[in-house]
N, C-alpha and C positions, 0 to 999 in steps of 0.2 A: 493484628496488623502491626507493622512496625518491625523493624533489623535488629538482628539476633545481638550485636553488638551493647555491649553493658553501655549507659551514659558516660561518657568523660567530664569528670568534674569541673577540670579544667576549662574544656570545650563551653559549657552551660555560663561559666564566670565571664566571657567572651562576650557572651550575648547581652549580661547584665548591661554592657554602657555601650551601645548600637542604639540608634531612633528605633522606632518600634515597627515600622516596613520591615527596615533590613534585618531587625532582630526575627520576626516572623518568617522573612525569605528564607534564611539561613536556616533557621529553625528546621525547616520542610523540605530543605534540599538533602541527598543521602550524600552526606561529606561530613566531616568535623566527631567523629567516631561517636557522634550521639544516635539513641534510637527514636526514632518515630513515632511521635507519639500523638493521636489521631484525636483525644480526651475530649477534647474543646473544640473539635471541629460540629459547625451548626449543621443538623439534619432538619431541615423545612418539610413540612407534611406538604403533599399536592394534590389539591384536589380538583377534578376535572372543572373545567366550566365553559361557559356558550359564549361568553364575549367580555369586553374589557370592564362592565359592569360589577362583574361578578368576582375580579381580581381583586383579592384581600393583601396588602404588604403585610410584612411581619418583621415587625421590630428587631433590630440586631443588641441583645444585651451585652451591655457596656459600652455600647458605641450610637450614644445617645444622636438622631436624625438620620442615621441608616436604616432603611429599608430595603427589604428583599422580595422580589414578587415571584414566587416559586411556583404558580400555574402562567405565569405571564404566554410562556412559549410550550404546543406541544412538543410532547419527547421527540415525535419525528422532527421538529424545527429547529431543538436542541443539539440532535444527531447530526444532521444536515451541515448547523453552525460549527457544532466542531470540528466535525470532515476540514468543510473551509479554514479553519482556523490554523489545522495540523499541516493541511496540504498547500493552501492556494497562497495564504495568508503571509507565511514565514519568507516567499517570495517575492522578489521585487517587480513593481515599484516599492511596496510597502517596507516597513523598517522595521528590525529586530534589533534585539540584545546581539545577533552574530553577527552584524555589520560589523560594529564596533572590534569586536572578534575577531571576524575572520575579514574582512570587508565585502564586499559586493558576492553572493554565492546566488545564482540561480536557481539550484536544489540542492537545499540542505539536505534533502536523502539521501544523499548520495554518500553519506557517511555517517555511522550511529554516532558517533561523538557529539555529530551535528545537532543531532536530534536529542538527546541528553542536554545540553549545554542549551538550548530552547527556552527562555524566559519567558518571555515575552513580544510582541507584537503591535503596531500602534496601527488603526485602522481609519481612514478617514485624513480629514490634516494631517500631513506630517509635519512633526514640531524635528526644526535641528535646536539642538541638545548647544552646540556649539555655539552658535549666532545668539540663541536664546531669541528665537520668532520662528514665526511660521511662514515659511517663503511661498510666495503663490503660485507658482511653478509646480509644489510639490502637492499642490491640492485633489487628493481623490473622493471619490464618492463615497462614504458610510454604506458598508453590505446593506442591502436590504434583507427582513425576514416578514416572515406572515404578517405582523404584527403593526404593520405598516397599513393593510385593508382595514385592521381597528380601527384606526383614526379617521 
């Protein structure tokens, strides 16, 4: 896995003084003539189960109070979520990294660029960035998933 492209040394030195988000964003994005390097990415074993009893978290090393619940959701609820995530999600009302970009787009499919350039997504409160609050005007609902009958 990862781009034929040799690391740029230079590129890697870049990263050295970035917070450690952005130094990971960047990292993972295909830009900056580095290759991909997948090394350190966590694989969580899943194992089926019957209900929220049976859901084990699994520590994340080195990042001491993270937890991951890797049977939380099944794969069809996983699927489902991401569908929503790729299609419904990057459209407004909700807020993306290509607001800011592009400003207001209905469907970002309508263009691969659009879809490449896809950071991110805030789902639920929208926070403006700008004001620094979260105006109650812009209050939607958090998607529901199965996970919700758990409780």
């Amino acid at each position: 896995m990862g781009r034929s492209k040799k690391q740029n040394p230079s590129a890697l030195k870049q990263l050295e003084h970035l917070q450690p988000f952005k130094a990971a964003e960047k990292r993972f994005k295909r830009y900056q003539g580095l290759q991909t390097d997948f090394s350190d990415v966590l694989i969580f074993q899943r194992e089926p189960v019957q209900g929220p009893a049976e859901v084990r978290p699994a520590a994340v090393p080195g990042r001491e109070g993270l937890f991951v619940f890797p049977a939380l959701l099944a794969a069809s609820e996983q699927i489902a979520l991401l569908r929503k995530c790729l299609k419904e999600y990057p459209r407004p009302p909700h807020k993306s990294n290509l607001l800011a970009l592009h400003g207001r787009i209905e469907n970002p499919w309508t263009e691969e660029k659009l879809f490449a350039q896809l950071s991110w997504v805030t789902l639920g409160y929208q926070y403006d960035w700008t004001a620094r609050n979260y105006p109650e005007e812009e209050k939607l609902a958090v998607p529901e998933v199965a996970l919700v009958s758990w409780l």
